[in-house]
N, C-alpha and C positions, 0 to 999 in steps of 0.2 A: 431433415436437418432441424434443429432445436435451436432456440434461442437463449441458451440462459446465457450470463453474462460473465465472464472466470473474473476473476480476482487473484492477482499473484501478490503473495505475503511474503514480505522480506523481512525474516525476523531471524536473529543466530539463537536462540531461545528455542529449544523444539517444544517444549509445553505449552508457548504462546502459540504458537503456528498451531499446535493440536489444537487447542482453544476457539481461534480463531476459526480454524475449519469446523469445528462440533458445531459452532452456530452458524454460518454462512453457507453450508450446503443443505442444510436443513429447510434453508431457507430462500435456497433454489437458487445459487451460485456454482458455477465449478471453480474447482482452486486448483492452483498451483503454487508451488512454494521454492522459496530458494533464501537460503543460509546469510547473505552478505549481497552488497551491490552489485560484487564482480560477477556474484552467479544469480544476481536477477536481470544486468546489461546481455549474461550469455544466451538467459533463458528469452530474452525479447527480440533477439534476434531472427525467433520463430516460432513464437509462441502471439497468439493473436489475445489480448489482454484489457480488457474494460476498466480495470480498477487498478492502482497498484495500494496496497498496506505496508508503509512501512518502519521500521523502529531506527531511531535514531544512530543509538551508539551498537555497530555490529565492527567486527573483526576485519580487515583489508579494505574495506570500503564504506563507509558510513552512512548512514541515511540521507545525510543534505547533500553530501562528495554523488549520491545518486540520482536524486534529483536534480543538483545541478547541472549533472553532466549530462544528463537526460532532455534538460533543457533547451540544453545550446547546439542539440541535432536538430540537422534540415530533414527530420523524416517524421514520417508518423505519429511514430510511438511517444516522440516530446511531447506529445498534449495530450496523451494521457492524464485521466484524473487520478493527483496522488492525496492520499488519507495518513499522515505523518503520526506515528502511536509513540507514545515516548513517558517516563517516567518522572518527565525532567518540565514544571514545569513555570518555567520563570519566562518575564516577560521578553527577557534577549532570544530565549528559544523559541517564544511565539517566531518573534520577526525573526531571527538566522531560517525558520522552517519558512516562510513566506516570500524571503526573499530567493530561499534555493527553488521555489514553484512547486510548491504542498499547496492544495487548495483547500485543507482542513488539516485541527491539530486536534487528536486526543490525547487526556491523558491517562496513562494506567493506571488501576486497572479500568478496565473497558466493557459493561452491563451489556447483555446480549442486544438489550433491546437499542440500546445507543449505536451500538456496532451495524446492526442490519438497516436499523435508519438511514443511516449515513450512507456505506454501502449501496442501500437502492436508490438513496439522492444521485449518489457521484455516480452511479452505473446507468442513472436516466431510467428508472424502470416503473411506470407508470406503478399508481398504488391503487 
C-alpha cells in the first residue's frame, strides 16, 4: 500500500485542473478531480481525500456553498484541509473564504512552486 496523499481539485476550468495535476503528481500527489461542488460532495462520498483545491466561482455549486456545506457535516470529511484558488482577490473574499472553512486562499495564477508548498503543508507531508 502507498502512501501518497490525493488531492481532489474542484475547478469547472479543465486547463486549470490540467495545470494543477502537471505539477502536483509530479510531485507525488494522486488527484482526483471534479467540475463543481455538487460533483466534489459526490466524489467524497467515497473517495478517501487529504486535500481538497478549490476555485471559487464554478457552475451549480460554488466554492464557499462547498465548503460551507462541507463544514457543517458530523463526518469526516468536514475537516478536511481546503486550499481556496480564486481570481478574485479583495479583502471581502479573503474572509467570505475563511468564514466558509478554507484554511488557505490563493490567488490566480498560481507558480508551481507555491502550489506544492502549500499542498505538502495542508497534506502534512513531512519535507
Amino acid at each position: 500500500m502507498d502512501n501518497l496523499k490525493t488531492i481532489l481539485i474542484v475547478d469547472d476550468a479543465s486547463l486549470v485542473r490540467l495545470y494543477y495535476r502537471s505539477i502536483l503528481e509530479p510531485a507525488g500527489f494522486r488527484i482526483e478531480e471534479a467540475f463543481n461542488g455538487v460533483e466534489a460532495l459526490e466524489k467524497l462520498q467515497s473517495a478517501v481525500v487529504d486535500l481538497l483545491i478549490v476555485d471559487i466561482n464554478m457552475p451549480l455549486m460554488d466554492g464557499l456553498t462547498l465548503l460551507d456545506t462541507l463544514r457543517r457535516r458530523d463526518l469526516p470529511i468536514a475537516s478536511i484541509p481546503a486550499l481556496i484558488t480564486s481570481t478574485e482577490s479583495g479583502e471581502k473574499d479573503f474572509d467570505a473564504a475563511r468564514a466558509a472553512g478554507a484554511n488557505h486562499y490563493l490567488v490566480k495564477p498560481i507558480d508551481r512552486e507555491t502550489l506544492v508548498e502549500f499542498a505538502t503543508m495542508l497534506c502534512g507531508v513531512p519535507r
